[in-house]
C-alpha positions in Angstrom: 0.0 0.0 0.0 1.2 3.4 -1.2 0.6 6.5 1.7 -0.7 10.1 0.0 0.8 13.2 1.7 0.5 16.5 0.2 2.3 20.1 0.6 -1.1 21.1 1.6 0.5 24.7 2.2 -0.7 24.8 -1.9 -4.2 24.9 -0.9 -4.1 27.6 1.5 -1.0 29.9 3.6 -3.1 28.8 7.0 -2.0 26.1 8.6 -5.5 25.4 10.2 -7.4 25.6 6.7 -4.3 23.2 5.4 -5.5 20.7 8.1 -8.4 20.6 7.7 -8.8 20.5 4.2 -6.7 17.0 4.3 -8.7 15.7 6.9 -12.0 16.5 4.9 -10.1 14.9 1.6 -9.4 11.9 3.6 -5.5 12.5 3.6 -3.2 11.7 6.3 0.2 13.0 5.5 1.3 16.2 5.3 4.5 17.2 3.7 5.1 20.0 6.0 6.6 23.1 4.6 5.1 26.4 5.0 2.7 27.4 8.1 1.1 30.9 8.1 3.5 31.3 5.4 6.4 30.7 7.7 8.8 27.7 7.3 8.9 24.7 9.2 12.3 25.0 10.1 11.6 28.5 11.4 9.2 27.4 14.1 9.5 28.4 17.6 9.5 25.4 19.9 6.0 26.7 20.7 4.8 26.9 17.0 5.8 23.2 16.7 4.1 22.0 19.7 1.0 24.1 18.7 1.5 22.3 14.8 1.3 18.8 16.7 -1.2 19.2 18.8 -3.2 20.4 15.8 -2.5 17.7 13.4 -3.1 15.2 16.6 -6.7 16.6 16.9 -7.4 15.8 13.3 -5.6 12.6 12.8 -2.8 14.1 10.4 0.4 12.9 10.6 4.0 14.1 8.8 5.4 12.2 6.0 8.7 14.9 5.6 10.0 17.8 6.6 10.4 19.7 3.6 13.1 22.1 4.4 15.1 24.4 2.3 18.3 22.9 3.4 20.9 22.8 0.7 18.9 25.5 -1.3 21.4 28.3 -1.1 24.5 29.0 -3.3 27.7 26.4 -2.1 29.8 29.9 -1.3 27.6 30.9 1.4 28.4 30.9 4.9 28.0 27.4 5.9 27.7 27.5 9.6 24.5 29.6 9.6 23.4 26.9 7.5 24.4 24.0 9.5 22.6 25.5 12.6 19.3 25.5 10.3 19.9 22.5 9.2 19.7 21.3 13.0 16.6 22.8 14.0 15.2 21.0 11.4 16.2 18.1 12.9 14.7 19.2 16.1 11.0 20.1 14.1 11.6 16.7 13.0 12.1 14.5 15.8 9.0 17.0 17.2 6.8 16.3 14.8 7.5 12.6 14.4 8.1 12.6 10.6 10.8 9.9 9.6 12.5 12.2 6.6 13.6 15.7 6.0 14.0 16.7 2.7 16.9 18.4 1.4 18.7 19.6 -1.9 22.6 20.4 -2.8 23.2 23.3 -3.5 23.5 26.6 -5.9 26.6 27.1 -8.0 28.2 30.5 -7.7 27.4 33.1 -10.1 28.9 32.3 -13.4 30.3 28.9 -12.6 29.5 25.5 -12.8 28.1 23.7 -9.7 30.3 20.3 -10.9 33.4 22.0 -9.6 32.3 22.1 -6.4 31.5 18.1 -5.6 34.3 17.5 -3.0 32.8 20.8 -0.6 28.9 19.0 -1.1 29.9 15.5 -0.4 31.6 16.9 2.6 29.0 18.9 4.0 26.4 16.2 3.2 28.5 13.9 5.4 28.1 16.6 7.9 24.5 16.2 7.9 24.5 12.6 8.4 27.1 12.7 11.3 24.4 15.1 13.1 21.2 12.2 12.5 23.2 10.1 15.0 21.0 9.4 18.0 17.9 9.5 15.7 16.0 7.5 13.1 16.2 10.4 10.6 16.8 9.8 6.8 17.6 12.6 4.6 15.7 12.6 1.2 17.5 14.4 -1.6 14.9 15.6 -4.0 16.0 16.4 -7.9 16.0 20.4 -8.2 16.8 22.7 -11.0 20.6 24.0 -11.1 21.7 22.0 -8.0 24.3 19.9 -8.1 22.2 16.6 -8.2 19.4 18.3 -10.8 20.4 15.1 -12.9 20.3 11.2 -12.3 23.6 10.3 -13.0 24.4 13.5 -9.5 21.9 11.9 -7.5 23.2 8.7 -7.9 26.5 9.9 -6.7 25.8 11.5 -4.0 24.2 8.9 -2.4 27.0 6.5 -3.2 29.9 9.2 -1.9 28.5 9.5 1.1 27.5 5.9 1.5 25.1 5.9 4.1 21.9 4.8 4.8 20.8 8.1 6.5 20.8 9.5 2.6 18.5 8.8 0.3 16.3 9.9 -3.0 13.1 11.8 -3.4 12.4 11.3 -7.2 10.5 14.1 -8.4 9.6 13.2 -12.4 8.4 16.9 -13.3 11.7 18.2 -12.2 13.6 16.4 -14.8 10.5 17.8 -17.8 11.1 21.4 -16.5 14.7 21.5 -15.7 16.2 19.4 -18.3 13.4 18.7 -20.9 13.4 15.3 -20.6 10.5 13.6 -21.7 11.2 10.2 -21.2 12.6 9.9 -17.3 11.2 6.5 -16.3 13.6 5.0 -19.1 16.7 7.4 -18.9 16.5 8.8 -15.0 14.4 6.6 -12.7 16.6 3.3 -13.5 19.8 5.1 -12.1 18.0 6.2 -9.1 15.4 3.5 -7.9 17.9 1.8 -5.6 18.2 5.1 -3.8 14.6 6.0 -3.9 12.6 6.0 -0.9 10.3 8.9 -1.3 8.6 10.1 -4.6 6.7 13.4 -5.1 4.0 13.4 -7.7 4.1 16.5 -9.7 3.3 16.4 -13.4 4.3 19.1 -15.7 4.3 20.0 -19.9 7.2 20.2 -21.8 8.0 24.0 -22.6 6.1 25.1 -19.8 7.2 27.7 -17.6 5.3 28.4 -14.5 1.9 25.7 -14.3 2.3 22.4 -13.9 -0.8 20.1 -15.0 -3.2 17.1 -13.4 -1.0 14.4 -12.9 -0.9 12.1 -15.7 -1.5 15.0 -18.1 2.3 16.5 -18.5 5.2 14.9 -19.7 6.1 13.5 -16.4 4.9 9.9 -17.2 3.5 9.4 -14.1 1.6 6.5 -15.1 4.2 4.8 -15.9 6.3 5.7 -12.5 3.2 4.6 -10.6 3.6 1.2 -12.9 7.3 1.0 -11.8 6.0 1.4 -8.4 3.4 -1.2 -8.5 6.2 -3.5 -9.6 8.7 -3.5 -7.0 6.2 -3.1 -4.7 6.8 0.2 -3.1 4.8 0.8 0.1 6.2 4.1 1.0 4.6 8.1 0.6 3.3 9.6 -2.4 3.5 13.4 -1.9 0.9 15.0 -4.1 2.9 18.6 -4.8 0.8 20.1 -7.8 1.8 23.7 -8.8 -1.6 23.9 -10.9 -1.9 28.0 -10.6 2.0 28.8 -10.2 5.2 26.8 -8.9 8.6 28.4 -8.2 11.6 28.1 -6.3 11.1 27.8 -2.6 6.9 26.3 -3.2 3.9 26.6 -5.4 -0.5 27.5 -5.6 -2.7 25.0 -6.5 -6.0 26.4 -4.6 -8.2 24.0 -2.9 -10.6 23.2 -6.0 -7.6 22.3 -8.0 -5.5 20.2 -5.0 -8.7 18.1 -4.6 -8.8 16.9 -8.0 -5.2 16.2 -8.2 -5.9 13.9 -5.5 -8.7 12.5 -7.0 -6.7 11.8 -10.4 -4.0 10.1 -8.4 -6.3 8.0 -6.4 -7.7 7.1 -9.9 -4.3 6.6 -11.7 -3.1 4.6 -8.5 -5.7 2.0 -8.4 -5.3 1.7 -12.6 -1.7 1.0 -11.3 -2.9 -1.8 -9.0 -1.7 0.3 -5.9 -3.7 0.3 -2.9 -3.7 3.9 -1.3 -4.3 4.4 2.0 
């Protein structure tokens, strides 16, 4: 059985309306990012507690934490972002989620992000080293213009660091927007299945800019990821993350008549899949 989460901070910026819309769509997961338009990470000790008790009440739970870790340029100050990057931890273990979600970073202006692999593979050891004591995993989602925007990066990041505190998020509309690349499931989701524990479904047109679409609409081949799925039998979350009115760098608007048919179609596309949803 597959478990749907959503960035439910698509549907609305408060984080009560974002509760309880899942709880009326019969979601359970939330892929927790923005509250009352302020990140996750950012949460006072209070805030979280508040979150919890919130989500508690309505029988919503956290699939990720999905931070902005790594989504800065590689010569940045580091040590501010190391101390971010252990709150998160803390929101984590708080809110009882078993991932945070994370990306590798920017390149500097006017240079190439490859020529900085040594500095990211050390500070994603970094990160690892500070999951000790927990039962964390880092997910590594596929963003635009950071070092592992492509498979073959992914793929070795996960083996450089060679843990199994790092992992893959495998986001198939990255790959159509980013890269233009139109057939994923045969040249990007091979490379990166081993690693994948985690997989966001966003769908999106080739040539488009801003919008994404209804899942199994775009370019994305989501169909055939939720085949792939159905095959080796993955049981873990699907994270419904739509960008149907607008999508950028740091989130996206779907609205709440939109969100609720993406779920729909990937309830429908799921069970055509012969995956059982929760």
């Amino acid at each position: 059985m597959v478990i749907l989460s959503a960035f439910a901070d698509e549907v609305t910026d408060d984080f009560q309306g974002q509760i309880s819309f899942l709880a009326s769509e019969e979601v359970h997961y939330i892929e927790i990012r923005f509250l009352d338009k302020k990140n996750v990470v950012d949460l006072t000790q209070a805030e979280a507690v508040a979150a919890k008790r919130l989500m508690d009440d309505h029988n919503v739970r956290v699939s990720a934490v999905a931070s902005p870790i790594g989504k800065i340029r590689i010569d940045e100050p580091f040590e501010p972002h190391l101390e971010r990057f252990k709150r998160a931890i803390e929101r984590t273990v708080l809110l009882q989620a078993p991932f945070i979600r994370i990306f590798s970073y920017y390149p500097p202006v006017g240079e190439d992000i490859a020529l900085h692999r040594t500095t990211i593979i050390e500070r994603m050891q970094k990160k690892v080293e500070l999951l000790k004591g927990t039962d964390l995993v880092l997910v590594h989602e596929n963003e635009t213009d950071i070092y592992g925007s492509t498979a073959e990066r992914c793929v070795d990041l996960i083996t450089s660091v060679n843990s199994p505190r790092l992992r893959l998020a495998y986001d198939p509309a990255n790959f159509v927007w980013g890269h233009s690349i139109a057939d994923n499931i045969q040249s990007c989701w091979p490379k990166m299945k081993p690693y994948v524990v985690h997989v966001h479904i966003k769908d999106w047109k080739m040539g488009e800019t801003h919008v994404g679409c209804l899942p199994g609409e775009g370019d994305g081949q989501i169909p055939e990821l939720l085949a792939e799925l159905s095959t080796m039998k993955y049981q873990g979350f699907l994270t419904i993350e739509p960008h149907l009115k607008s999508g950028g760098q740091f989130g996206g608007d779907t609205g709440p008549g939109l969100f609720s048919a993406a779920i729909r179609v990937t309830r429908e596309l799921c069970q055509s899949a012969g995956l059982k949803t929760n």
